[in-house]
N, C-alpha and C positions, 0 to 999 in steps of 0.2 A: 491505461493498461496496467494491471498487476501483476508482477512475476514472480514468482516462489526461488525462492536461493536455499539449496541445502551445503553446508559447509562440511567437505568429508576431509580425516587425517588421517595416514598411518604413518606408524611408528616403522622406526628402521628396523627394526627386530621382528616384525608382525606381520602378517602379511591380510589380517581382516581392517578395513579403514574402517574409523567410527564417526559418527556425527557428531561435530562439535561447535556447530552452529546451524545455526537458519533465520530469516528473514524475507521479508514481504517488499517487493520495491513497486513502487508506482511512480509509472510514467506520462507524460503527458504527449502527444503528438504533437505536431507546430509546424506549419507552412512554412515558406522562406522567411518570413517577416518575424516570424515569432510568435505569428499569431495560431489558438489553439485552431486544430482545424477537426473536421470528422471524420474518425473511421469506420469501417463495415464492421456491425454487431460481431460478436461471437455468437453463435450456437453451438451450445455442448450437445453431446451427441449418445455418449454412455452414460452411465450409472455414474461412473468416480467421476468423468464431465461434468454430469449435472449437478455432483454433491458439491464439488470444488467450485464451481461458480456459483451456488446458493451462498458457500462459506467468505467466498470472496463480498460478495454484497454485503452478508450482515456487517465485512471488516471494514466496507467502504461506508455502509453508515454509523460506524461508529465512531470511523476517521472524522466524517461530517461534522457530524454531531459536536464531538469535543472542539475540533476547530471552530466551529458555529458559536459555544459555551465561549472560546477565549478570545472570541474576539467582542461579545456581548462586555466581557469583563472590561479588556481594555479599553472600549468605548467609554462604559459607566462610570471607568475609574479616571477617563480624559475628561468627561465632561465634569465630572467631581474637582478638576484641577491636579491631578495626582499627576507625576512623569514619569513614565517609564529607566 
């Protein structure tokens, strides 16, 4: 599951808060054990729904991906003899 975090401030003096951070958290589900378990799909429903879960995929395969690339490296670079 990914959640969207927007980070809002205001100043003592001000009374409009600004955004001064955001972040993407991904979560994992887990039974009692630890173990990953399944949850029920999302179906987005609107317009911003369905944009927001397309935008969420492409972030999850790109997470993929680069975790996929660094663990190819580490392997390559274990079996080359190298240590982390």
């Amino acid at each position: 599951m990914e959640v969207g975090v927007r980070i809002m401030a205001e100043r003592w003096n001000e009374s409009t808060p600004a955004q001064v951070g955001s972040a993407y958290l991904v979560f994992a589900a887990v039974d009692a054990d630890g173990k990953p378990r399944v949850v029920p799909p999302v179906i987005p429903e609107t317009e911003r729904d369905k944009r927001r879960y397309q935008e969420a995929q492409i972030r999850r395969t790109h997470r993929l991906a680069r975790h996929r690339a660094i663990k190819e490296l580490r392997d390559r670079r274990a079996a080359e003899g190298f240590e982390d």
